[in-house]
N, C-alpha and C positions, 0 to 999 in steps of 0.2 A: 433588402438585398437586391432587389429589382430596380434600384431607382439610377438615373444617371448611368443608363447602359450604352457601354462604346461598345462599336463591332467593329472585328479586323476584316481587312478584305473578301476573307473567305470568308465570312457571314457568321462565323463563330466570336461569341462575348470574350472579351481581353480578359476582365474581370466586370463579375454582375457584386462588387462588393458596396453597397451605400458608401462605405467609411473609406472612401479613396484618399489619400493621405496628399497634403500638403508640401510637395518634396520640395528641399532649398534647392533653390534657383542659383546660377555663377559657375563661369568657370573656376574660380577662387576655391570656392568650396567642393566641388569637384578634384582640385587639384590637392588640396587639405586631407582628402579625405584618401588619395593613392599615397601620400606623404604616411600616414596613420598605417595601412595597409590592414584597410577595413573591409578590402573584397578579401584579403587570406582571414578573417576574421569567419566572414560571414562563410567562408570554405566549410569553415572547423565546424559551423553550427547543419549547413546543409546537408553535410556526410550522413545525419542523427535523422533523416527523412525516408522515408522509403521508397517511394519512385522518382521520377525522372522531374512529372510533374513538382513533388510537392519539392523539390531540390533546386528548382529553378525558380519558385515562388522566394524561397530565401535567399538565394544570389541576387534576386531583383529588389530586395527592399534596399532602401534610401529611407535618411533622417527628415525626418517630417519636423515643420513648423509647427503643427497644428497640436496644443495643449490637450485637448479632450481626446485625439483619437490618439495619441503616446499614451496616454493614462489607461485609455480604452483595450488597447493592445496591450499592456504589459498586465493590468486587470485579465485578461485571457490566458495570458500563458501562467503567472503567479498562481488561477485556478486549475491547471492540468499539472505546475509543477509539486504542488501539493501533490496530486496523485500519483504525479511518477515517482516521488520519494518513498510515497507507499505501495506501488507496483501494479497501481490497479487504476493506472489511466487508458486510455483506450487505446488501439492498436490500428489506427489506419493500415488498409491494404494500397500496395502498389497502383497506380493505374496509369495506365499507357496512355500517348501520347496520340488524343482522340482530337483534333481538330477538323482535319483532313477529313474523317468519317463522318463528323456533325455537320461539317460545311456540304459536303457532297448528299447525306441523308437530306436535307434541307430543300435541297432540289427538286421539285414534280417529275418524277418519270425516272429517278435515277436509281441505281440496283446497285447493293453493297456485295462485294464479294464473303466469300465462309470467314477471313482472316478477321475483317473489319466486323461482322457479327460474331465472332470469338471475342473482338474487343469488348463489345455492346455488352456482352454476356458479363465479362468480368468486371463490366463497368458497374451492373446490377449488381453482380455475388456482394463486390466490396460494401457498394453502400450500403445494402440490406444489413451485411453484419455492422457495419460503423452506427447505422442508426439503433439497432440493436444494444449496442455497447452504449452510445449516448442517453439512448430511454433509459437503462439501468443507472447511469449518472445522474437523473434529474434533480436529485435533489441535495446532492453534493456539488455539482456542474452545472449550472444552471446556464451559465455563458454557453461552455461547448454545447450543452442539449439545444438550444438556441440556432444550431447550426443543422437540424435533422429538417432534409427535406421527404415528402412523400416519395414511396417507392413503387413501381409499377406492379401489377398482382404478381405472384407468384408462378402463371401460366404462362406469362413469357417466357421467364426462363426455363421453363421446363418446355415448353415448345423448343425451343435451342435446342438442349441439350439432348430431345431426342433427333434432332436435324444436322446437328455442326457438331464433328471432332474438335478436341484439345489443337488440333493442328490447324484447322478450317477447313479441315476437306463435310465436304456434303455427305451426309450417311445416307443409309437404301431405307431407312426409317422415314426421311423427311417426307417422301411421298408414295404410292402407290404407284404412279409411272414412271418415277425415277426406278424404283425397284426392279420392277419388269423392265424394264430398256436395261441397265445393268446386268440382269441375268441372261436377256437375250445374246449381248456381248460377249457373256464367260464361254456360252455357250456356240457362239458361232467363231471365234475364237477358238474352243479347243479342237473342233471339227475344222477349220481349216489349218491346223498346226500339226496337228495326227494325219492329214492328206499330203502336208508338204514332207513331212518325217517319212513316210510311205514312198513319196517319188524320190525321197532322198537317197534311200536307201536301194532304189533302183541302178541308183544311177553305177556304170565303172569305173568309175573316179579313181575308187578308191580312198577315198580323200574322209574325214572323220569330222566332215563341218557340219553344220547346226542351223536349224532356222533362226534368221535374224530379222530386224528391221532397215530398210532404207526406202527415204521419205515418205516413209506412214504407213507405206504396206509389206507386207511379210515375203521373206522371199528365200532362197534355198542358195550355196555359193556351186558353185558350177564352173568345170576348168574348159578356159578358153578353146582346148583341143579337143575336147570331150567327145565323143562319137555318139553315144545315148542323148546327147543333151538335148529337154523335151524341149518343144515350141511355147513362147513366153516373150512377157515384155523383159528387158534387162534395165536394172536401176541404178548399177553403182557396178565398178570393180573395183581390185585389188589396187593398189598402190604399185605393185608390181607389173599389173595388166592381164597375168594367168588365171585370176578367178574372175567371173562374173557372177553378178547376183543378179538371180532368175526368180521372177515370176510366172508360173507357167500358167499356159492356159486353161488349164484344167481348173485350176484353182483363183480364177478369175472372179466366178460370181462369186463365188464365198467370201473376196475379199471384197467385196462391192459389197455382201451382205454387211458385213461387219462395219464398213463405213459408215454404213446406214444406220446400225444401232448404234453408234458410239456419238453419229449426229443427233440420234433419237436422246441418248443419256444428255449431251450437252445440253437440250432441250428444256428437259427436264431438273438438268440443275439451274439453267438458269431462271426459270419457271420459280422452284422452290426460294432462291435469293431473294426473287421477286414480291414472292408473299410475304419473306419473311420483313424485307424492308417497307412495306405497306404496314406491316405490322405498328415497326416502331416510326415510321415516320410521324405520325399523331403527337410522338413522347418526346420529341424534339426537343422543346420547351425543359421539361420536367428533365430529360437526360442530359442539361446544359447544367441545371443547377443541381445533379447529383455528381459533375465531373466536376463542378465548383466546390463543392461540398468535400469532397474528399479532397482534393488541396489544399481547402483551406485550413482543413482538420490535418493534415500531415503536414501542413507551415507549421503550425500553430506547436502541436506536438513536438516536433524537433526541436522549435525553441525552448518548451519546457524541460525537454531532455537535455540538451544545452544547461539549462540554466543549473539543474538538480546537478549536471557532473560538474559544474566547477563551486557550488555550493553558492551562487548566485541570490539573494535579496534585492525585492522589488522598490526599486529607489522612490522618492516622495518627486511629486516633478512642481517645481518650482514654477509661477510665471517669470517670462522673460525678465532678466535683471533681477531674480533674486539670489540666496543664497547658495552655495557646491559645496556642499559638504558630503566627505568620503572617506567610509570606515571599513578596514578592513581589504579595502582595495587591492587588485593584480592585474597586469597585462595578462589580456589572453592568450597573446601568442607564447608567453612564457612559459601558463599554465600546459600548455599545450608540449612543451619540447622540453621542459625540464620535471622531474620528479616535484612533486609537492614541497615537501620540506624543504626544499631548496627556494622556493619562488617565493620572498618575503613581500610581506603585505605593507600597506603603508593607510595612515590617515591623515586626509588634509580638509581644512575648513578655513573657507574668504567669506565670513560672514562682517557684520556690524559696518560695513563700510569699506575694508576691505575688496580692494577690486585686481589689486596686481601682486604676484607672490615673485617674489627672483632668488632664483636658486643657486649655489655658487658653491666649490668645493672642488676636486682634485679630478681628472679624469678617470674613466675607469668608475666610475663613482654611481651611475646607473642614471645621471638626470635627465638624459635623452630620453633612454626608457619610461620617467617615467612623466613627462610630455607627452610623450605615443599613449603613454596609458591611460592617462586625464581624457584626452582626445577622443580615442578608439570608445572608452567605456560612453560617452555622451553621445557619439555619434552612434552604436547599440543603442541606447535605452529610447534615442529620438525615433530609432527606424523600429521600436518593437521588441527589442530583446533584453530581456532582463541581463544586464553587466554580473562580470563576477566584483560584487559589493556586499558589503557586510550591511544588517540590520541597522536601520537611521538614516543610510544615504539620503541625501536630497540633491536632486538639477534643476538649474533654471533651463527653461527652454530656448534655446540658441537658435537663433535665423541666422546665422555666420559663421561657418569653421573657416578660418585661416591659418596657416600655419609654415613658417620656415625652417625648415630642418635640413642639415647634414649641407655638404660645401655643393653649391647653386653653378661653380663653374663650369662656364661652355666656353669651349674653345672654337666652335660652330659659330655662335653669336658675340664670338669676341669680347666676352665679359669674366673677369676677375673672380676672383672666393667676394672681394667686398663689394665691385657692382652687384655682384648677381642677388645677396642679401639686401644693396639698398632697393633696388628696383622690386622684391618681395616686399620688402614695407614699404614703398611707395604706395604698390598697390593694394594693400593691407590699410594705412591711413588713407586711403580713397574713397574706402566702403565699411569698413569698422563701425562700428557704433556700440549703444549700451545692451544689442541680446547678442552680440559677438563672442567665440569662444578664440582668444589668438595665441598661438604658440609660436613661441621664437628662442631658437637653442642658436648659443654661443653669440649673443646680441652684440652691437659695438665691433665683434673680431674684423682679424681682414685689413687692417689699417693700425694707424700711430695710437697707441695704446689710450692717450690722453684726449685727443680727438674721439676716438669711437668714443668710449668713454662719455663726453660729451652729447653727442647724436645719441646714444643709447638713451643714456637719462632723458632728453628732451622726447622721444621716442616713446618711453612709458609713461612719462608725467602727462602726456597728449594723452594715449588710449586709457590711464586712470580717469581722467577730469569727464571723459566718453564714456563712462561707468563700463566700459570691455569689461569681460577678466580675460586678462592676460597671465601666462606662464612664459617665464625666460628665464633660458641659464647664462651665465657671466664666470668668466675668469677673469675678470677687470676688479679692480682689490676699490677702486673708486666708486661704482655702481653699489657695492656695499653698504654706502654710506645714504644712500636714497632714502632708505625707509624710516630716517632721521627727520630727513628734510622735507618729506612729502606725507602727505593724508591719504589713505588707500593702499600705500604701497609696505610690504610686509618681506622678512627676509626668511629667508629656507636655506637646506643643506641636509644633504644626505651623509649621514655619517661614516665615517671613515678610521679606523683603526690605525690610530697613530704610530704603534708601536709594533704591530706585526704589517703597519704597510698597506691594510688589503679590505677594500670596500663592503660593508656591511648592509648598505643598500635599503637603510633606515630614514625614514624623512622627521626631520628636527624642524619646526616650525618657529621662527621668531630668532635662528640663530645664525648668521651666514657662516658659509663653511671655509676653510684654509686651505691653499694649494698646496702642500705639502709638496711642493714641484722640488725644493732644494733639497727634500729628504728621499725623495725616491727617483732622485738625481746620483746621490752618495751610496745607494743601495745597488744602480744598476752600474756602477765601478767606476763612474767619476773620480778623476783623481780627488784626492783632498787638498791640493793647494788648488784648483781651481774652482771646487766648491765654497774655501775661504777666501777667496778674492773675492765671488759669487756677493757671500752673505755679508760683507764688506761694504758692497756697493746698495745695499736695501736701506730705506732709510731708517732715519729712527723713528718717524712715524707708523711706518709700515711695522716695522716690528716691533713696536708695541700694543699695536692692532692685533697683531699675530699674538703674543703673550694674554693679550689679552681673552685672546677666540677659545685660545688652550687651557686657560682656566677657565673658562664657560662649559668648555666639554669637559673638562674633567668633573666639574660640577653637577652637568646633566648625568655620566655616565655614573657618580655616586649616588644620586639622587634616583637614578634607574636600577640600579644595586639594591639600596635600599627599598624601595617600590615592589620589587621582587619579592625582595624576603618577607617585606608586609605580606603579600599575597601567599606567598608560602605558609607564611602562620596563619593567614587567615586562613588557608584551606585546611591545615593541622587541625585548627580549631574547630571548625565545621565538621572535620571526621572526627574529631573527639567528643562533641555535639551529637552527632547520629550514634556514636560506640555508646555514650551513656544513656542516652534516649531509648534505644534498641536495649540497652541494661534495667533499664525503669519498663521498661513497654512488659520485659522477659518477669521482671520479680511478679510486676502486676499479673500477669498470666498464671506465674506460679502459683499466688495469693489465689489466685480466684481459684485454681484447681485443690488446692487444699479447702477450701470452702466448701465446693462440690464434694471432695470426696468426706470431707467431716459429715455433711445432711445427708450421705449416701450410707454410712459406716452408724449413724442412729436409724436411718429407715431402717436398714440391716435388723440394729439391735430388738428396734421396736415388733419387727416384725417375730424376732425372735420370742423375744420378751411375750406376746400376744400368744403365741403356740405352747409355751412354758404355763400360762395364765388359764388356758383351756382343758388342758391336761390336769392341772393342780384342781380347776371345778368340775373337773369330771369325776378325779376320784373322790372329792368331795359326796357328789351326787349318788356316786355308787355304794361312799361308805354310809349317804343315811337312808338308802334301797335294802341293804342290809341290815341298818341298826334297826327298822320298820320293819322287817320281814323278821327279827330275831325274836325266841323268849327267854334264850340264855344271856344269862347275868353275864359269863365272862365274853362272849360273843359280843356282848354290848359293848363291855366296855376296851374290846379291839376297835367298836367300831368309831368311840369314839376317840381314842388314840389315833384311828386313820384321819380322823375330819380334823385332828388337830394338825396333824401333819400338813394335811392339804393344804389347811389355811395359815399356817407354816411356810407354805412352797408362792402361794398366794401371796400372801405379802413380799417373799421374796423377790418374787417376778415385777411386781410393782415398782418396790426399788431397785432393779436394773432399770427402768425406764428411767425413773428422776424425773424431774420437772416438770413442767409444763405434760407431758407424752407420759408420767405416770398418772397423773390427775384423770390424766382425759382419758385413759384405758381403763384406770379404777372406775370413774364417773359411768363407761360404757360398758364394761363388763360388772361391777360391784353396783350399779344403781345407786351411787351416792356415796361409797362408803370414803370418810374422810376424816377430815380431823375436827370436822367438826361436835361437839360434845352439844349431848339430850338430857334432859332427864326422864330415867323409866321409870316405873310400876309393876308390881304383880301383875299381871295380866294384859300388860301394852303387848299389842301384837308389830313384830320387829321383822328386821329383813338383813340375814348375815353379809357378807363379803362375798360368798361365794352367790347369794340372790335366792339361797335359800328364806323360806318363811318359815317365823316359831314365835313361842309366847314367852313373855316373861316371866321367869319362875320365882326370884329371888333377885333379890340387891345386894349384894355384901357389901360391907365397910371400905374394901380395899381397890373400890373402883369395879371389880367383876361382877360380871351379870350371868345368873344360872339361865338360859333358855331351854325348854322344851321344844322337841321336836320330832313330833309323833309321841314314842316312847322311847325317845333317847332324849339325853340332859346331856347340855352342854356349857363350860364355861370359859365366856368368851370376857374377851376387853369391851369396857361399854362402847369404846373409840369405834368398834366393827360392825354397831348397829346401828339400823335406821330405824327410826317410828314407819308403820304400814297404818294407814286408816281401817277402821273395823268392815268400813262397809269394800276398801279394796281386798280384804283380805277374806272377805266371806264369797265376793266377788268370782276373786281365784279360785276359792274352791270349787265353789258351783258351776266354772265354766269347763268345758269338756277340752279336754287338748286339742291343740292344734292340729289340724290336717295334716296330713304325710302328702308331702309336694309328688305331682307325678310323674312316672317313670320318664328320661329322657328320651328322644327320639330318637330312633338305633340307623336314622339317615338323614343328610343333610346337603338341600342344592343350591350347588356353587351358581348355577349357570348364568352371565350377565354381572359378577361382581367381578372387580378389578384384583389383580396380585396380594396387594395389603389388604384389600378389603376380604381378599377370601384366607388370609393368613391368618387371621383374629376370629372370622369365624368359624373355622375349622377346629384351632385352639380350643374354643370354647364349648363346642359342640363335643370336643374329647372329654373337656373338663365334667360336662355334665351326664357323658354316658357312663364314665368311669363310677361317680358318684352313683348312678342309678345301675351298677354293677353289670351294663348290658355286655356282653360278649364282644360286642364288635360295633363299628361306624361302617355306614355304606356315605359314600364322600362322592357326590354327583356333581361332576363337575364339566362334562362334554368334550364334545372331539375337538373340533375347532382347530386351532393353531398348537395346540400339545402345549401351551406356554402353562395356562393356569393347571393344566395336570402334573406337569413338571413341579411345580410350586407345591403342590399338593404331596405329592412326591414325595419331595425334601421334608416337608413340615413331620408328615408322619413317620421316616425314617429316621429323623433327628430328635425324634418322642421316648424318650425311654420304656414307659407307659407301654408302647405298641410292640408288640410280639413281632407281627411281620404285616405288611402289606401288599395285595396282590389286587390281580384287575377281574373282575368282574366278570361272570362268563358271560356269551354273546347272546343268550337270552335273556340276559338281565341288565343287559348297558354297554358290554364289552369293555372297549379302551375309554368308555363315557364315564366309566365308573371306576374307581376305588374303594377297597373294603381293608380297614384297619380291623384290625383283632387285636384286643389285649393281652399283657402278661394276667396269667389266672390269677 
């Protein structure tokens, strides 16, 4: 960005940009481009800038020749128009128009006034935020970040702003002597103002006047005839000649004093100016390319705001001489003064060899426009501005705009509607060539129909074989007939509504269009006998030319009917696509929650099924505690009607499990019992269902087995027993029961666990005091942020278990603590 640096007079850089663009050369294209009205163009986009600077940067671009730096440019703005779509492109600050202050700071010895350091200041505020905004871009923006220069420490500015108002005035901040000379001022000032008020009020006057100023010094009005009037200089009177304004002697030194400090504060403000422009003098350099910096970021910016408001796509740029192809296409200035819906789009493509397209059709019909609009959008996209173009655009790159539009006569220069048009193509075949963009509306007019006609054709067969592209409109019914006879040349027309009369403003490619002149001749009250003399005299070639154009469009406009409806059904079917799809997406969701809640509704059971199975072996266990502790016969055999029961309740419980989850409950509560079949013996030592141990007493015939147990007999199904090995079962007896697990701990600290982490341990800690039947939890959880006591809180008043909970008194933890109590 330093390289190829031009300086204007005052020693301030035009522009410090490397990539100085390429601008067409000619008055030609100069005059092409006021023909277009591509400065009201570049209006529309400059408005979207924020200062004065960055506003002039975009009135000043011009269409560059140069390939890499249009690509270069529209690459920069295409990356910020991205982010203004999404609202978070960056926001250049205003910045004044700092030339004048750079070129003068630049000087040895020269002293900025407060305003031009007010500039300085805001020159800083902006960039610091712009560079701010761009570092946070870097890696979305990598271009705009690209543009961040260094910014001065942050003690400049704040040296400023304790020295220089919003307005420029010098505050009593900037210095120690300014201070003191300013309060000397207030001060000798109101001691001479209270001495002149004092003589004033001496005076007979009579008169109710006021201390004022005339030139520089203070002075008192005083009537011409006055009898008291003190002795003094006089400085001014009245208009009338009755009053004089008196300076009296008395009050003399005092104003000599005051002079004196007001030349002491000058002093000292100039002094402080002084410093402060020694300051930045050094930053010259660095404050050239932070006022560059922010123009180029508010060009740049505006044109992505530009581009985002008219829905703008970054076109492909061709080299010179290749393809134009444009999708979606609108005049700006359209988009600009007419509502949307109203500004129809158009797409044209001169590719394959293709180099001249001629347009033809009724006036009124919009092909002016849309010449201007071919034009305008290249001459944008060459100077850096993304055109409003739909997705796929492509430009070749044009070293040439030419262009003849609208009637050329001068009555100054003595020339015709048809001189003024030849002498524009004269000069247009002069310089034309194959990267030429040429526009020429109403080609041939101006003269004997057959003649132009004539000149026309030879006119474009020349700029095709020059590979130009050329656009021209024609009401010449013969020009029509060109793209029969020549290679490159391609017919167009905007269509037009035959039957309501009134232009649609549609480009038809490949179809030339019909003057409709004799029909909206009849429409605006043409007689009818002179409109049938009219159509009398057309030949019969012509009108069957015509016959023929009128079945072509009625053709396209069924054929666009049709297209339609295609597209209609194809979107039907796309929403009938998503409606079924979102129906399949919906069952499948269903299915799965029915899955879930089926594995949810057997955990349920199984769980259930498990507390059913624990109960049914408990009273088991209780009824052979009893049968063991009995020596009554009918007591016994309660107890073993109880064990039948159980193992009654036992089996039951198993089959609500089923499957798979009864097996495995039997396996882990029954130790084995199943279906699978043993054979026993007298004396095989066995293991019930409920995991009881007994002996075998007997076998009966009918599958039943009597077991002993203790001194109860029981008879079981062989199915409910397991073989016990003799040495597991002597085993069993001889080993001492199991330990009784110990007491839980009646506290438990939170302190350092997370929300869930202290949710689960709390829970658990309830789980286990409750079991070990302790009174209460002390729940230590700390002061801290009240978050995890809150948690704590909730858990234990959401416990049915807990009776109530309270905090701790302040010798044993306070608000660090919770203490749950349970229900007795």
């Amino acid at each position: 960005m330093h390289e190829a640096e031009q300086e204007t007079d005052n020693g301030v850089l035009a522009s410090r940009d490397a990539r100085t663009p390429f601008v067409l050369p000619g008055e030609l294209a100069d005059e092409a481009l006021a023909e277009l009205e591509f400065s009201a163009v570049l209006e529309l986009i400059a408005a979207l800038a924020a200062g004065p600077l960055g506003k002039a940067r975009v009135r000043g671009r011009r269409p560059s020749g140069d390939g890499a730096w249009i690509r270069d440019e529209l690459a920069d703005v295409e990356e910020l128009r991205r982010l203004v779509t999404d609202r978070r492109a960056p926001q250049p600050g205003p910045v004044p128009e700092l030339a004048p202050t750079l070129a003068r700071l630049r000087i040895e010895g020269s002293v900025l006034d407060g305003r031009a350091l007010v500039e300085l200041r805001n020159l800083l505020s902006a960039s610091r935020q712009l560079v701010a905004e761009l570092t946070s871009l870097q890696s979305e923006a990598p271009r705009a970040a690209s543009l961040r220069r260094p910014v001065p420490d942050r003690s400049l500015e704040k040296r400023l702003e304790l020295s220089v108002d919003d307005a420029g005035e010098i505050l009593d901040s900037a210095s120690p002597a300014l201070a003191s000379a300013r309060h000397e001022v207030r001060s000798t000032r109101s001691r001479l103002i209270q001495r002149l008020e004092s003589i004033l009020r001496g005076l007979d006057s009579g008169d109710e006047g006021t201390v004022t100023l005339r030139n520089g010094r203070y002075v008192i009005p005083v009537a011409r005839v006055s009898r008291t009037r003190p002795p003094g200089i006089i400085h001014d009177e009245s208009a009338s000649g009755a009053t004089l304004y008196l300076e009296p002697s008395a009050t003399l030194e005092l104003g000599n004093d005051l002079r004196e400090a007001e030349a002491r504060t000058e002093r000292a403000v100039l002094a402080v100016c002084r410093d402060l422009t020694d300051l930045f003098r050094p930053q010259w350099s660095g404050l050239v390319d932070l006022l560059e910096m922010c123009v180029v970021a508010d060009d740049r910016v505006a044109r992505a705001r530009y581009a985002a408001s008219v829905d703008g796509n970054c076109p492909t740029i061709e080299a010179s001489g290749g393809p134009l192809v444009l999708h979606r296409a609108r005049h700006p200035l359209l988009i600009a003064r007419l509502p949307a819906d109203q500004v129809v789009p158009f797409d044209l493509s001169l590719i394959d060899g293709t180099r001249t397209l001629l347009l033809s059709g009724p006036n009124t019909g919009g092909k002016t426009v849309l010449l201007k609009a071919v034009g305008v959008i290249a001459a944008l996209a060459q100077a850096g501005c993304i055109p409003p173009v739909g997705p796929g655009s492509a430009l070749p790159v044009f070293l040439g705009f030419f262009a003849d539009i609208g009637d050329r006569q001068s009555i100054a220069a003595s020339l015709s509607t048809f001189s003024a048009h030849v002498a524009a193509v004269r000069g247009i075949l002069s310089s034309a060539d194959g990267a030429s963009l040429i526009l020429l509306d109403e080609i041939g007019s101006g003269t004997d129909p057959a003649e132009g006609a004539a000149l026309a054709s030879a006119v474009l067969i020349s700029l095709t074989r020059r590979g130009a592209i050329t656009l021209a409109t024609t009401h010449l019914g013969a020009l029509k007939e060109l793209a029969t006879r020549s290679a490159g040349v391609a017919n167009a027309s905007l269509q037009f509504d035959g039957v309501a009369l009134t232009p649609t403003y549609r480009l038809l490619q490949g179809i030339p269009g019909r003057s409709y002149g004799l029909a909206i001749a009849r429409r605006l009250g043409i007689p009818e006998a002179v409109l049938a003399d009219a159509e009398s005299q057309v030949s019969d070639a012509d009108r069957a030319l015509d016959r023929l154009l009128a079945s072509v469009e009625q053709r396209q406009t069924a054929q666009e009917i049709r297209a339609a409806e295609l597209e209609a059904q194809s979107t039907e079917l796309q929403s009938l696509k998503g409606y079924l799809d979102a129906q399949q997406e919906g069952q499948e969701i269903r299915e799965k929650a029915l899955k879930t809640a089926a594995k949810e509704a057997e955990r349920t059971a199984r769980a259930q099924t498990r507390t059913f199975l624990l109960e049914a072996r408990q009273k088991v266990e209780e009824a052979i505690q009893r049968a063991r502790a009995s020596t009554d016969e009918s007591a016994a055999k309660d107890a073993r009607r109880l064990i039948e029961e159980a193992a009654g309740a036992e089996r039951e419980a198993l089959e609500r499990v089923g499957g798979p989850g009864g097996r495995e409950l039997a396996g882990q509560g029954g130790r084995g019992a199943g279906s699978t079949k043993h054979g026993f013996n007298p004396g095989d030592n066995v293991r019930l269902e409920s995991g009881t141990a007994g002996t075998v007493l007997e076998v009966r015939s009918d599958g039943k087995i009597q077991v002993g147990i203790g001194s109860m007999k029981l008879l079981v199904p062989s199915e409910s027993l397991v073989p016990v090995a003799a040495s597991e079962r002597s085993k069993e007896r001889s080993a001492p029961p199991p330990p009784r697990p110990p007491d839980s701990p009646i506290e438990i600290d939170l302190r350092g666990f997370t929300a869930e982490e202290a949710e689960a341990a709390v829970v658990h800690a309830i789980d286990e005091a409750i079991l070990a039947e302790n009174p209460y939890l002390r729940i230590i959880h700390g002061k801290g942020t009240g978050v995890l006591r809150e948690r704590v809180r909730q858990i234990v008043e959401s416990d049915s278990r807990v009776a109530r909970s309270v905090t701790a008194p302040s010798n044993q933890g306070g608000s660090g603590v919770t203490i749950a109590e349970f229900v007795p």
